[in-house]
C-alpha positions in Angstrom: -25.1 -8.6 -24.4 -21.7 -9.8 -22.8 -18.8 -10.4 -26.1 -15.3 -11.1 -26.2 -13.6 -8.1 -26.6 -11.0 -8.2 -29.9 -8.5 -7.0 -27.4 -9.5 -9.9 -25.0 -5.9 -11.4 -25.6 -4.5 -8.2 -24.8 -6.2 -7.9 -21.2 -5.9 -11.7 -21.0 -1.9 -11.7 -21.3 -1.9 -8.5 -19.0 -3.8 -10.0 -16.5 -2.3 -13.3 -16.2 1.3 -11.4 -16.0 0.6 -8.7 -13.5 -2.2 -10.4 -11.5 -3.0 -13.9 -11.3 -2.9 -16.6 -13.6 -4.9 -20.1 -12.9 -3.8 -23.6 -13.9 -5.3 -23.9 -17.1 -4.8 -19.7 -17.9 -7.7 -17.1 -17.6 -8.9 -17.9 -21.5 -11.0 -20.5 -20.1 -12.8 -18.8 -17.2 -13.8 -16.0 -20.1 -14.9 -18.6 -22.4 -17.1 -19.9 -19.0 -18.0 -16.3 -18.2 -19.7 -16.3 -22.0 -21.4 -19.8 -21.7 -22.8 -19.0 -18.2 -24.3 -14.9 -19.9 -25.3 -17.2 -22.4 -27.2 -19.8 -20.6 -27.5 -19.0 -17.2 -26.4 -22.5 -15.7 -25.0 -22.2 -12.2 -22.0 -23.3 -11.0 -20.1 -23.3 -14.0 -17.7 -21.1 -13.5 -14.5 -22.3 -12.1 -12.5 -21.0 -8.8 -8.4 -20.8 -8.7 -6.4 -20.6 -5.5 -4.3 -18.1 -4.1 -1.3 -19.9 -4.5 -1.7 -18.7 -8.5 -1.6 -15.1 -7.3 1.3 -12.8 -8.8 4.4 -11.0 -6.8 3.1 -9.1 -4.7 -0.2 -9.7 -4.7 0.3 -13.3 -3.1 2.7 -11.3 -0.1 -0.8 -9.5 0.5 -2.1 -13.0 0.8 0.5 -14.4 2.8 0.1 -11.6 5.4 -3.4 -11.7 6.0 -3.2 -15.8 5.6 -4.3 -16.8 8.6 -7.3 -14.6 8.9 -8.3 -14.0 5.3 -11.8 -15.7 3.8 -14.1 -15.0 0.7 -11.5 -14.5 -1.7 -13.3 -13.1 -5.1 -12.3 -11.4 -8.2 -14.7 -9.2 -11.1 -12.8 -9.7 -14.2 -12.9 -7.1 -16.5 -15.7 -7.5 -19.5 -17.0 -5.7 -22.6 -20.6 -5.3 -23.4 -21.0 -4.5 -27.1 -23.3 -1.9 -28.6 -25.4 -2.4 -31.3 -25.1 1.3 -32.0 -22.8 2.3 -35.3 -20.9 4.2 -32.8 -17.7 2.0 -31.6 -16.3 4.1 -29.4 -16.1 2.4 -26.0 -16.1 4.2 -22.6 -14.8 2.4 -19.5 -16.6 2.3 -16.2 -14.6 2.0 -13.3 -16.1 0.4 -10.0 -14.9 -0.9 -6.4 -14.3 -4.5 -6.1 -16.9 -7.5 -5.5 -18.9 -8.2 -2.2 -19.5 -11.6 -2.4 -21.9 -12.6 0.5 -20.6 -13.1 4.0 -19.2 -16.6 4.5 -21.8 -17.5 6.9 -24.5 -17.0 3.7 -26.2 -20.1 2.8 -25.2 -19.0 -0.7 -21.8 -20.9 -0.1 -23.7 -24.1 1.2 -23.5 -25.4 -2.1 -20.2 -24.1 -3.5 -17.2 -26.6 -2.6 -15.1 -23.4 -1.4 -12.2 -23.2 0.5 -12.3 -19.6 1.9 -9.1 -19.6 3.2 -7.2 -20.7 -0.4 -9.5 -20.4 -3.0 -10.8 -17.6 -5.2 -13.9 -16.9 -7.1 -14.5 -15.5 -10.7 -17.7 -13.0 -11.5 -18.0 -9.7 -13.5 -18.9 -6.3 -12.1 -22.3 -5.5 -11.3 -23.6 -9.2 -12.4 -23.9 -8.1 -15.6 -23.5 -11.8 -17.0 -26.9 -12.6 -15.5 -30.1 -12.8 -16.8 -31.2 -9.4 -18.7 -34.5 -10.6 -19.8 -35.6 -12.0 -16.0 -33.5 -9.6 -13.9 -33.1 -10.3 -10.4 -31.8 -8.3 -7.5 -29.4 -5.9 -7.8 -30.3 -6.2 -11.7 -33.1 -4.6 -11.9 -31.8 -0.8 -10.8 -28.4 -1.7 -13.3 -29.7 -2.8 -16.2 -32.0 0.4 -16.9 -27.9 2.1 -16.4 -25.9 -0.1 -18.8 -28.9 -0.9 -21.5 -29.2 2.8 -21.5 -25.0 3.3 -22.2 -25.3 0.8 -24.8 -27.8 2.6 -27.0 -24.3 4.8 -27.9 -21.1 3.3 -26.8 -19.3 0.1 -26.2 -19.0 -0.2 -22.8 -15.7 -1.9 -20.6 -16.0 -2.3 -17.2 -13.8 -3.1 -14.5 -12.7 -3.2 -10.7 -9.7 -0.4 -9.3 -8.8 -3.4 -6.8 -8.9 -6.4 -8.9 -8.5 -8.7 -5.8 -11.4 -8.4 -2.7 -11.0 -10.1 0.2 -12.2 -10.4 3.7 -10.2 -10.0 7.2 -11.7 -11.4 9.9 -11.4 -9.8 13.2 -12.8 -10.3 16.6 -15.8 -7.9 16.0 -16.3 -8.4 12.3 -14.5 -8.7 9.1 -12.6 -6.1 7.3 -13.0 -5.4 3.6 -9.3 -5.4 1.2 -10.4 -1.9 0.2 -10.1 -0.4 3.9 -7.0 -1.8 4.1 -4.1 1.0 3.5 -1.2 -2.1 3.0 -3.0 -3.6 0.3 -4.8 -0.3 -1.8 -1.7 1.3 -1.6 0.6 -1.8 -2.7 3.3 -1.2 -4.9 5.8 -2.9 -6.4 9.7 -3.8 -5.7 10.3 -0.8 -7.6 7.9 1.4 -5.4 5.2 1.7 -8.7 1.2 1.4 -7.8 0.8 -2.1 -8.8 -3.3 -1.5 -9.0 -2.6 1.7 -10.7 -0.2 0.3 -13.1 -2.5 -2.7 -14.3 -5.4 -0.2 -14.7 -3.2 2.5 -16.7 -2.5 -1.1 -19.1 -5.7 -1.6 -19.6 -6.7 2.2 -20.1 -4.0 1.9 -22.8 -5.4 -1.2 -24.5 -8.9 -0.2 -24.7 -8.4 3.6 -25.4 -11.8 4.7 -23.9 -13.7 8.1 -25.3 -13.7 8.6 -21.5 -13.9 6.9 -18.0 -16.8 7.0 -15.7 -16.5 6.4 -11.9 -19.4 5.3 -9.8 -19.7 6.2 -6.2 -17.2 7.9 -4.4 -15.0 5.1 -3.5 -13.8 4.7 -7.1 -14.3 8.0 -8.3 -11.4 8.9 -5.3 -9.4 5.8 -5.2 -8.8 6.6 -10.0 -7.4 10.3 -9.0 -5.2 9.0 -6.0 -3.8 6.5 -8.4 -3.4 9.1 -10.8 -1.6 11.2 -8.7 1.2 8.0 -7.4 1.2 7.8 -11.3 3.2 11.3 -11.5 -0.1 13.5 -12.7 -1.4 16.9 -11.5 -3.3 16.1 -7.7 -7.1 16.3 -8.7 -8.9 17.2 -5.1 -12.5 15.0 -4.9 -15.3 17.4 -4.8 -18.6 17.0 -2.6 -21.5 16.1 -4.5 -24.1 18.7 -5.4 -26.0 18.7 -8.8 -24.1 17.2 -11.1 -21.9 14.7 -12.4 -18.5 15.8 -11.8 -15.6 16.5 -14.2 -11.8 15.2 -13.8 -8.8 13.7 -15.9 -6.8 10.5 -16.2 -3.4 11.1 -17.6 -3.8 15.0 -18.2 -5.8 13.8 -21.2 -8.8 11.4 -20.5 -11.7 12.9 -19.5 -13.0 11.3 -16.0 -16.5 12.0 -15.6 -17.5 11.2 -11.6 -20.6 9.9 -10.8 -22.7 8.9 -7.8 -23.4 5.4 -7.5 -26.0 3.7 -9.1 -26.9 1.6 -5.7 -29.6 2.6 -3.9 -27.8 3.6 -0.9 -26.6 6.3 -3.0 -30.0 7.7 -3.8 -30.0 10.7 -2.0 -27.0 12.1 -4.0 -28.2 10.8 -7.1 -31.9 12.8 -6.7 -29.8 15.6 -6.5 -28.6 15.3 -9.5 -31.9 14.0 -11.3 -33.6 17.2 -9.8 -30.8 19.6 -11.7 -33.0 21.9 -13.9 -30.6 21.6 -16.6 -31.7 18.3 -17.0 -35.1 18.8 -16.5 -36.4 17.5 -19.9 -34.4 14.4 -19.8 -36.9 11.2 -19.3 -37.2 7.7 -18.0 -38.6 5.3 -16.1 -35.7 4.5 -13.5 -33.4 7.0 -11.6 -30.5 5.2 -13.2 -32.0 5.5 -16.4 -32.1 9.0 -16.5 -28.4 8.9 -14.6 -27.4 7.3 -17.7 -28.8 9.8 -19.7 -27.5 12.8 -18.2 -24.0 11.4 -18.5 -24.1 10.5 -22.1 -25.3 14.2 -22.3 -22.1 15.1 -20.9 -20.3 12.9 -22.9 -21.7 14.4 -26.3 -21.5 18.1 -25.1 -17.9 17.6 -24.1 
């Protein structure tokens, strides 16, 4: 399902650039991203360190340096449709979560947590499709579903996560005002101006946001960006309409987790989408956007 994108250069060179850029380039942690949706071997994609991080995205890291840990980036991927339709839509998410650093999951995993950072891909989506696991299970019925008509790209507002660790807890990157609203020397949204790159490279039909942390952090960035202010609206029924740009449609919608299925039922319950069908809520989420998508 994963493929390298034709623009994958394009997002490669703009990523290495603007964000980070490992030893041996990010070209090779795609091509490992491929092998490991292709065969499912653990442990074969590589880490960098923070030391590779780009101005001022390593300041963030110096300031936090001595209580930062579990350092992760999603990098952006393209799952092709084997529809005739190649349009592509872009689905815009929060950063990774990666487990606590007390989880045995890191037992294994020679990580430094104070220096080094790990690779994945939104929503795990380079896992196993066929033997789904987890999480998978709920998103796959969302993205398969997608597929049937568009291309799909996804990718994190905040490409950088990270954890501060406090007395009573740690603190995730994206509650942190210094580093979500981090601009440049030139006082330009540095996560606003990589995503408006990459909304340029890809030219989606449209962008969808999932949950309310992306849907508001894409129309604050938006507005830092010089565009009309777009005010979030509570959920009701329905998946919610905005722009990017004055010119891309945004549609909002509520996540596809299942904390978030009280706002999703909502939605699923709309009688205007009463003779929509599925097996899984986020099935018929899916469905109900694309139904937006062709109506609009």
């Amino acid at each position: 399902m994963y493929a390298i994108h034709p623009k994958q250069k394009q997002i490669i060179q703009l990523l290495e650039d603007a964000f980070i850029c490992p030893e041996n380039g990010l070209g090779i942690i795609y091509d490992q991203i491929a092998q490991y949706a292709e065969n499912q071997k653990p442990n074969s994609i590589q880490h960098s360190t923070a030391e590779k991080l780009k101005s001022p995205f390593f300041q963030i890291y110096q300031d936090f340096r001595a209580s930062i840990t579990t350092m992760a980036i999603d990098l952006p991927v393209f799952l092709s449709s084997n529809s005739k339709n190649k349009k592509t839509i872009m689905v815009c998410a929060m950063d990774s979560l990666p487990p606590l650093p007390t989880n045995p999951f890191w037992n294994s995993r020679q990580i430094d947590f104070k220096k080094d950072i790990g690779f994945w891909a939104p929503f795990s989506v380079i896992d196993d499709w066929k033997n789904p696991t987890g999480s998978m299970r709920t998103n796959i019925p969302f993205f398969e579903t997608l597929l049937a008509e568009y291309n799909i790209y996804i990718t994190d507002i905040y490409k950088l996560f990270f954890r501060v660790e406090k007395e009573n807890g740690w603190v995730n990157s994206n509650s942190i005002g210094s580093y979500t609203n981090l601009s440049d020397q030139k006082g330009i949204h540095v996560h606003g101006k990589i995503l408006a790159q990459e909304i340029e490279i890809i030219q989606p039909e449209a962008i969808i946001t999932l949950g309310n942390a992306s849907r508001n952090s894409l129309l604050q960035i938006n507005t830092s960006m010089g565009y009309d202010a777009q005010i979030p609206l509570g959920w009701k029924d329905d998946i919610q309409s905005y722009f990017w740009a004055d010119k891309i449609k945004i549609l909002a919608s509520t996540h596809i987790s299942g904390a978030a299925n009280g706002a999703k039922s909502a939605i699923l319950r709309n009688p205007l989408y009463a003779q929509i069908q599925g097996k899984y809520q986020n099935e018929r989420l899916a469905k109900i956007i694309l139904q937006k998508l062709n109506d609009e």
